[in-house]
N, C-alpha and C positions, 0 to 999 in steps of 0.2 A: 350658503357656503358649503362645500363638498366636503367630503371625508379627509381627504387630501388637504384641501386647502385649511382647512380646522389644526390638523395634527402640522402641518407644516408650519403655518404661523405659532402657534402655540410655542414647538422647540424652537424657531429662531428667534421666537422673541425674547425666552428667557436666554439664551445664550448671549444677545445685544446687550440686555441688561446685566448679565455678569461683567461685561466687559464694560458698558456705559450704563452705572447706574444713577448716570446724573441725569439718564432722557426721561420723560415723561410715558407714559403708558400711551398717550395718545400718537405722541411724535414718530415713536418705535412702530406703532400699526399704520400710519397713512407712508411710513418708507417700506414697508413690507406688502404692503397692498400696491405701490406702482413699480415694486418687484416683480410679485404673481401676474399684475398686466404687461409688465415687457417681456418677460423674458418664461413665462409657462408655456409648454408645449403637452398638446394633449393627443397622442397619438390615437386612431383610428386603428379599431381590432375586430374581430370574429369571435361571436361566444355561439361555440357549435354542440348543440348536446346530439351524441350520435345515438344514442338510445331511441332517445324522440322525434331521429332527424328532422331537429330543429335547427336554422343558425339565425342568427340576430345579429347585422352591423349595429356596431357601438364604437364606443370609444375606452381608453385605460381609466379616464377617472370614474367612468360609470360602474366602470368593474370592482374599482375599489371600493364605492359606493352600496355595491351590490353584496359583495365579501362581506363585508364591516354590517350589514343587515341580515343575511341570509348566515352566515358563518361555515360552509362550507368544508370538505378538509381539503387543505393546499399543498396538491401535490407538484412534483415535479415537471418541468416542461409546459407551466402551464396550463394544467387541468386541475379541474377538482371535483371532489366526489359528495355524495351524501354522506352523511356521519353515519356509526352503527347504531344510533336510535332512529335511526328515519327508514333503513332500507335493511336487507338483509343481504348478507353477499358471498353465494355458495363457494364461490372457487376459494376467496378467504380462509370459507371453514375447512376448505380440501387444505391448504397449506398450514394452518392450525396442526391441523391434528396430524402432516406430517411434521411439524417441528414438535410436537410433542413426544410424538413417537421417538424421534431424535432424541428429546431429554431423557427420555427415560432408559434407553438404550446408553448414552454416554456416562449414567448414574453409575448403570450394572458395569461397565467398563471400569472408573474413578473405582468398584471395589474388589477389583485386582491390583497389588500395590505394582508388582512386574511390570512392567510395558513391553519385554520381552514373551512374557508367557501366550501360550494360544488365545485364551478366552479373552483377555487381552486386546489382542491383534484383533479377534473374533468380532468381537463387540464394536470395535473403533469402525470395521470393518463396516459393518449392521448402520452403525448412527454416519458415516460417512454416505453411506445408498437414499437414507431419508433425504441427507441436504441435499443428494441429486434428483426426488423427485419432485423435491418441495420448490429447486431452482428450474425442473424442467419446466413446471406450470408459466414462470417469468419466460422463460423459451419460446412457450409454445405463444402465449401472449403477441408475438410479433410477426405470426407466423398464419398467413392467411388461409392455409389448408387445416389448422387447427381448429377445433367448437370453442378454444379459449382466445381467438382471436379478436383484438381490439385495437381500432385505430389509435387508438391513443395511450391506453396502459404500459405497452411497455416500455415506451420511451416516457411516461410519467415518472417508472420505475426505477428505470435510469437516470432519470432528472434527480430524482428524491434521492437514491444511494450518491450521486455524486454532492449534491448540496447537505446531508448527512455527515458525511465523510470530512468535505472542506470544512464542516461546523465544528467536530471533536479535531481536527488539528489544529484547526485554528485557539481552538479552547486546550488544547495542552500544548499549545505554543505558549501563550499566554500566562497560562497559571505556572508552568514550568520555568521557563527562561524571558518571560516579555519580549519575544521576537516577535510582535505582531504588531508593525511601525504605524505612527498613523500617516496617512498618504498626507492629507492639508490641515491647517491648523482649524480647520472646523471639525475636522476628527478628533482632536485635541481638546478644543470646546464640549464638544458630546459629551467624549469620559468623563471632563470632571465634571461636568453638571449630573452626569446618569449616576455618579458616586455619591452626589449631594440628597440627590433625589430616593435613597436607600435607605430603608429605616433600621437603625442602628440597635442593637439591645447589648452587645457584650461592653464591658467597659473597658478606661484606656488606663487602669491601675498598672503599673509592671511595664508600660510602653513607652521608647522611647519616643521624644513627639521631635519633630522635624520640624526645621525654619522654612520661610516661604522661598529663602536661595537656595534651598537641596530641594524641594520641590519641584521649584523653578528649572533647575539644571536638567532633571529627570524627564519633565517631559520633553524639553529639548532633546536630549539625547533620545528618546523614544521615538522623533520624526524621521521619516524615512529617509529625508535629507534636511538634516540641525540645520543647516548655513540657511536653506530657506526658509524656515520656519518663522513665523510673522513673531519675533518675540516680543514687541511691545504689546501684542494683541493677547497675549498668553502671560504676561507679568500682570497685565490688570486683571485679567481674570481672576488671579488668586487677591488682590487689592485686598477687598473686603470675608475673606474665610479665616475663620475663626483655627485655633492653634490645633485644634481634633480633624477639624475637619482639612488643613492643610496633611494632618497626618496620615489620616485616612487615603487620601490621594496619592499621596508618598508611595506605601505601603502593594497600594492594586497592583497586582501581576508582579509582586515582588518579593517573592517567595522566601528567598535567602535570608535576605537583609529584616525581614519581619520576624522570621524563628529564631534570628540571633539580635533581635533585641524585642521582645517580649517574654519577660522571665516565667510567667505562668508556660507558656509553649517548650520552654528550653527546660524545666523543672519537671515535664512531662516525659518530655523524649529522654534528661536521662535516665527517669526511673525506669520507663521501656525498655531501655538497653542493657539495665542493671539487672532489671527483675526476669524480664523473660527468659523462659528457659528454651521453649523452642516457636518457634512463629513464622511459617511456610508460604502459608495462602493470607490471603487477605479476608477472608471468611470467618463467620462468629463460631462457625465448628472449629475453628485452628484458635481462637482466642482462649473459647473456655477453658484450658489447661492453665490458663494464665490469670489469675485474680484480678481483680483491678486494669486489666488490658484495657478491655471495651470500655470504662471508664472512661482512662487516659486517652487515649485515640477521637473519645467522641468529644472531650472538650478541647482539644487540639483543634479539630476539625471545624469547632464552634466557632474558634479565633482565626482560622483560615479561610471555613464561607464567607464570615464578615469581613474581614482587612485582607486579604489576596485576593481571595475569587470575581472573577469579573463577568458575573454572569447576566453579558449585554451581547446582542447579536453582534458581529464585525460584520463591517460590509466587506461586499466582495469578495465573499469567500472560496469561490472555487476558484477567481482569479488569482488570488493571492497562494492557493494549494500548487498553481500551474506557475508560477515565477515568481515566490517571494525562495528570498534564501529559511532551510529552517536548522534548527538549532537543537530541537527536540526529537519531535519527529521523526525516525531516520527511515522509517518504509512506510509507505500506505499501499494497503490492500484495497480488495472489497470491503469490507466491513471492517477490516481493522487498522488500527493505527502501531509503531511499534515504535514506543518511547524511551531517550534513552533516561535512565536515573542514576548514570554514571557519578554527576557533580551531587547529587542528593547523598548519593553512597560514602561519596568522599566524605562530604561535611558531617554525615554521624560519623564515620570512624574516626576523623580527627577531632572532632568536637565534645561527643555524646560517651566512646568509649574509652577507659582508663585500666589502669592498675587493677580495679574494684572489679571490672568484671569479669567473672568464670568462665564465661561461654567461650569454646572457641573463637574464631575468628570466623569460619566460615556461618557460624551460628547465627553472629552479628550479623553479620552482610545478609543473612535470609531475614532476619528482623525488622534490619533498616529497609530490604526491599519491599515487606510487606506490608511496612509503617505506608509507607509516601503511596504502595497502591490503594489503599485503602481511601488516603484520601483523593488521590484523582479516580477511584471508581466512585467515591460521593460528589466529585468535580463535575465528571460529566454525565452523570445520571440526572444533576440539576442542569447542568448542561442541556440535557435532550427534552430534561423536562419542559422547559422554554420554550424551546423550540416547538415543540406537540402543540405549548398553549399557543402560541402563537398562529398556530399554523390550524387551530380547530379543530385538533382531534381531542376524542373525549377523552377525561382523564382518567377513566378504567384503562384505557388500551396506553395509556404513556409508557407503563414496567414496558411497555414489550419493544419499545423503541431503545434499546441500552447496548451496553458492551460492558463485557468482562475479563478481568485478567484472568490469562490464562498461563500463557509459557514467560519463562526467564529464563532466557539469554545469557551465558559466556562470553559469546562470539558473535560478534554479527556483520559482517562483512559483506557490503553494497556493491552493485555495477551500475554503470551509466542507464541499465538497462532495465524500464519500469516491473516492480515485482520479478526480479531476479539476483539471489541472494543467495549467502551461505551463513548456516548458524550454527552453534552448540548450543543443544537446550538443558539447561540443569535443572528446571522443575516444570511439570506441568501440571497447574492447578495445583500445586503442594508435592505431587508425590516425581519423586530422584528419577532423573532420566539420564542419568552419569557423562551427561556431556556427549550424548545423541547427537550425530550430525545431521542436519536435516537441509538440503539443497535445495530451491526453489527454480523454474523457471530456464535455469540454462541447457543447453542441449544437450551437453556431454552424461546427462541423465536419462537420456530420454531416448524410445525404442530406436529412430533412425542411427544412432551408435553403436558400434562395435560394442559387446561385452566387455569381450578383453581394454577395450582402449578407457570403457568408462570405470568399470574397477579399478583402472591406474591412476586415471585422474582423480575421482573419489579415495582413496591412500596417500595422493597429495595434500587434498583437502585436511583430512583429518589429525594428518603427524605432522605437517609441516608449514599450514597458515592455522589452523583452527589450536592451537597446541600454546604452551604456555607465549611462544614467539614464533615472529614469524622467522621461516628458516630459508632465506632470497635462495644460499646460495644449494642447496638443497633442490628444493623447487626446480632451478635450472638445470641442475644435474640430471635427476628423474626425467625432467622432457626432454636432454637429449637423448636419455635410454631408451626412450618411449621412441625416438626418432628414427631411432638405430633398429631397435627388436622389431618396426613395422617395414624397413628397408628388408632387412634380412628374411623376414617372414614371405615379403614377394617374391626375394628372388628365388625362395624354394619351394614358389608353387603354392604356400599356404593361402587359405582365404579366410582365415580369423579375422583380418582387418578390411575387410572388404565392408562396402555398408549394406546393411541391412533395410530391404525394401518389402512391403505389399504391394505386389502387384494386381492388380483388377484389371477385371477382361477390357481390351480397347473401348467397348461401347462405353462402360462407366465415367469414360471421361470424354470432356465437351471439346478438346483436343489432344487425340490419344499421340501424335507422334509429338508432340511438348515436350510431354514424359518420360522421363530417362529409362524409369524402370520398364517403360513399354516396347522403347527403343533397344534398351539391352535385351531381353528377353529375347525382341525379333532378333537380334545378333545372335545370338545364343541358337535358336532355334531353327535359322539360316548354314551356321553350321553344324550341327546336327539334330540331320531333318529324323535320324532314327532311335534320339533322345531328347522328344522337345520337352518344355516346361508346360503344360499347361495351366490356362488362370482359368483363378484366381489363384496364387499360390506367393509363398515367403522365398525368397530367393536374396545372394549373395551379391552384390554387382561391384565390379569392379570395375575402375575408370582406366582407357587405355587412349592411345594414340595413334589412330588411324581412321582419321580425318579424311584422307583422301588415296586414291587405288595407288597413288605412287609409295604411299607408306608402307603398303602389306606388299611387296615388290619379293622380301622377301621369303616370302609364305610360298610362292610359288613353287620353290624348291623343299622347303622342308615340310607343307598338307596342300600339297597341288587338287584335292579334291575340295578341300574347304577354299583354297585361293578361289576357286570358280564358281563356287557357289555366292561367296561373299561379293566376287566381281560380278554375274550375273543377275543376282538378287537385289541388291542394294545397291553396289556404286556403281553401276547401269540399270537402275530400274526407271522404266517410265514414266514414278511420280518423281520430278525435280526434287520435291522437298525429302524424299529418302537418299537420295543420290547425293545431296547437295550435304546432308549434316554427315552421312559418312555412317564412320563408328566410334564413339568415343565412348562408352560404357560396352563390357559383356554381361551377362547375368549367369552366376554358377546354381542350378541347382542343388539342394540339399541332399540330393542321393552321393555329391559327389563330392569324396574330400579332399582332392587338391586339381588347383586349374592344371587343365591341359598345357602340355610344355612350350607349344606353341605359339601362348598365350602371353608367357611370361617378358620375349622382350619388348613387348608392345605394352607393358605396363607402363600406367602413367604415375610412374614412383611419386616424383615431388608433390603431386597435386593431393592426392592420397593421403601422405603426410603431412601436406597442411590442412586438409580435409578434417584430420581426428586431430591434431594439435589446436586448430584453431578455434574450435568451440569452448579450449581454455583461456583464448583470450581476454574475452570480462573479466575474467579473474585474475589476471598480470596488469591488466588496467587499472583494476583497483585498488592492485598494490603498488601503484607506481611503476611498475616496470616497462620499457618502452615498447610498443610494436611496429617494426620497420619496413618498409620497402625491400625485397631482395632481387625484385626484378618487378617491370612495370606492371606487370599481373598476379605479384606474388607478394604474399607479406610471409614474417617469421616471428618469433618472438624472440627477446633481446636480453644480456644480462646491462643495461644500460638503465638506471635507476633514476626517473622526472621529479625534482625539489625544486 
């Protein structure tokens, strides 16, 4: 019998048996044995080692077979590697020793308390360059002009950071708010046999114990959809569990309801909130001030790895990162997840503090937030631990598979659009960052923007959604001024809001007349041939409207030497594809501070302004406000508020 077929009957047989523990051991293997013959399928696969250019037709149970004896580490996409006792692996050590350099770079930073001050910026500056040499080596990995080139690693590495990722969301999904549904009621079966199967040590003294109909209810509600959930298949299941063990089940991924009824847990948390006087970071250097902290925290945590934590793989986990709803979660990165502890925060302040304690209020809330990280940084460090074992990596190198808190969040406001966000950060790793805005992702930050236009928009950000409330009517006022100052700005010739391009010589690109900034520049450079631009250079462009030789009609009268140039050069030149797109961009060089007069009624005003308004739209999307149609090619933003 195969690997496979061994671990397979093994759980479905005890799962029958919870359910029917009237069958026989024998009855349950001869129905599971003309299961495995009707209905397994064993797909046909390629085990190619490119080192060895070796490949071997096989099939997936051999592989399993082969996994489960050779123990390999299982990487992402499919591959797998030798363990670091078997092989030595240079490029590894290259990326080592830049993530170390990194740590110790980010230490010297953490000891400047500033985040304004130079050495500061210096430092963050220093350990930010490591994580770009240490991410080039993953770079170059894919890149077949590289010596770090390999067919397979980087899309191994890819595999591994996305099934990574989907594993710690899915694990503070879970431990957090139990949004992690089970899809069929053999998902349902799993859990609680994988809870039965978990060796117990804390006791149930101080615990409320639950009937097998709260139970009962709970995991119905857990299914992805209650209505279908087989519940006569799931009411016998718990038939025969004893009153601990139905509590136990209760309790998994059920965070609230466990801390408010386990007195040893709630006897804990209020003397933390009592006693402490300050508590930052979630770190044994922010405790020691605290007496008895590390104490209390680590036997909380005792009664949480046992009766919450459910530290069992979920299937499907990148499936479920791509279309389940989450609850927790509210951004995933690369490597990180951004959790909210909002409902955690609530239930210490209403629960934990009183009359009795001194600390401010803000004091509190750094307490509570550092309580609950503390334990989901012991969540998912068992978390990945699992994972490592599972996957056969040795368990010297597990530490280096982790994640740590770092920033807390005021604010943090999503767009439809993946890793594109606005925050306030109020601590990073412990030390005041007084409500920092930090922008992620969207445009209106980023060098294609006007200055002027992005500094307005960044000043909305920060006074008027990031601030105690949001300010609707605010916001809309500011962009219609912002509407107004870039109309007015054109008609007098300004080019503040024009957008900002690099242009590179024609060759750089694989179709140079595509490119706007190429196509402006020749406009520019058509009209004067005795001030051209040349590339590569930074240049201002502005969007106009003349399209076609009836448009510049009349130019003729007022730079009859540029009208024939323009009419000569482009909208009768003998490549079709210059004549045919016309001129809808110019390009201003930087020697010159305001466009040619010329120039001005041929600006393409509306487009321009929706141009730099519109890059704030994720963010009136996310705050509900509507984006409209104003014409079949135009949209605006609206004071029209979606409930």
């Amino acid at each position: 019998m195969s690997v496979f077929e061994s671990k397979w009957m093994d759980s479905a047989r005890r799962q029958i048996k919870m359910v029917r523990p009237d069958l026989s051991d024998k009855e349950v293997n001869k129905y599971l044995e003309k299961v495995l013959e009707k209905r397994k399928v064993v797909p046909e696969c390629v085990l190619d080692n490119n080192y060895r250019h070796k490949r071997i037709n096989t099939n997936l149970e051999a592989i399993v077979d082969w996994v489960d004896a050779t123990k390999p580490v299982c990487g992402g996409y499919g591959v797998f590697y030798k363990n670091q006792h078997q092989s030595v692996n240079v490029v590894a050590r290259t990326i080592r020793k830049f993530l170390d350099t990194r740590s110790s770079l980010k230490n010297t930073m953490k000891s400047y308390s500033d985040p304004e001050c130079y050495d500061y910026k210096h430092y963050d500056m220093l350990q930010k360059g490591e994580k770009v040499c240490a991410n080039a080596i993953y770079g170059a990995g894919g890149a077949k002009v590289s010596i770090f080139y390999n067919l397979y690693t980087a899309a191994s590495t890819t595999g591994t950071a996305q099934s990574l990722i989907s594993t710690t969301c899915a694990a503070f999904e879970a431990f957090m708010e139990n949004s992690c549904r089970f899809y069929d009621t053999d998902e349902c079966l799993r859990f609680i046999m994988n809870i039965l199967s978990e060796k117990w040590r804390m006791p149930m003294d101080g615990i409320r114990y639950r009937t097998r109909e709260e139970v009962y209810e709970r995991l119905i509600a857990t299914h992805m959809h209650p209505k279908r959930a087989n519940k006569e298949v799931v009411w016998n299941a718990l038939q025969d569990l004893t009153s601990e063990q139905l509590t136990r089940v209760y309790y998994k991924n059920n965070l609230y309801e466990f801390t408010m009824n386990c007195q040893e847990v709630i006897y804990r948390l209020r003397k933390i909130m009592l006693e402490t006087k300050t508590f930052r970071a979630p770190t044994e250097k922010c405790m020691k001030p605290n007496p008895g902290l590390k104490e209390d925290l680590d036997i909380i945590w005792a009664y949480y790895s046992e009766f919450v934590h459910y530290n069992h793989p979920i299937y499907n986990r990148i499936y479920r990162l791509k279309t389940s709803k989450r609850r927790s979660v509210l951004v995933i990165d690369t490597d990180s997840n951004m959790v909210s502890i909002y409902n955690w925060i609530n239930m210490i302040m209403d629960c934990f503090v009183d009359e009795r304690n001194t600390q401010d209020r803000e004091e509190c809330m750094y307490t509570a937030a550092s309580t609950i990280c503390v334990f989901i940084t012991n969540m998912i460090r068992d978390t990945l631990a699992e994972y490592c074992r599972i996957s056969n990596v040795v368990k010297e190198s597990w530490p280096d598979v982790n994640m740590k808190n770092e920033f807390f969040f005021d604010w943090l406001v999503t767009t439809n659009v993946k890793k594109n966000y606005l925050s306030s950060v109020l601590l990073r790793e412990g030390n005041p960052m007084f409500g920092k805005m930090d922008i992620k992702g969207l445009s209106f930050i980023k060098s294609v923007m006007s200055e002027n236009v992005s500094a307005y928009l960044k000043n909305i950000v920060k006074e008027d959604i990031l601030g105690a409330r949001i300010e609707y009517a605010n916001i809309i006022r500011k962009l219609d001024g912002l509407c107004s100052a870039i109309k007015d700005s054109l008609h007098a010739g300004h080019i503040v809001f024009g957008k900002p391009m690099a242009v590179k010589e024609p060759d750089k690109y694989k179709d140079p007349l595509a490119n706007m900034g190429v196509r402006a520049v020749m406009a520019w450079n058509t009209a004067y041939p005795d001030n051209q631009i040349d590339l590569p250079e930074n240049v201002s462009v502005i969007k106009v409207r003349m399209d076609r030789l009836k448009d510049i009609e009349d130019l003729k009268d007022m730079e009859p030497e540029i009208y024939n140039r323009l009419k000569s050069e482009i909208f009768e030149n003998p490549n079709k594809r210059i004549a045919t797109a016309g001129i809808n961009a110019i390009a201003i060089p930087q020697s010159v501070e305001t466009m040619p007069k010329w120039i001005i009624p041929f600006i393409d005003v509306d487009t321009i302004v929706e141009d730099n308004t519109k890059s704030f739209f994720p963010v009136l999307k996310s705050l509900s406000l509507e984006i409209i149609n104003t014409k079949s090619d135009r949209k605006s933003y609206s004071n029209i508020i979606r409930v």
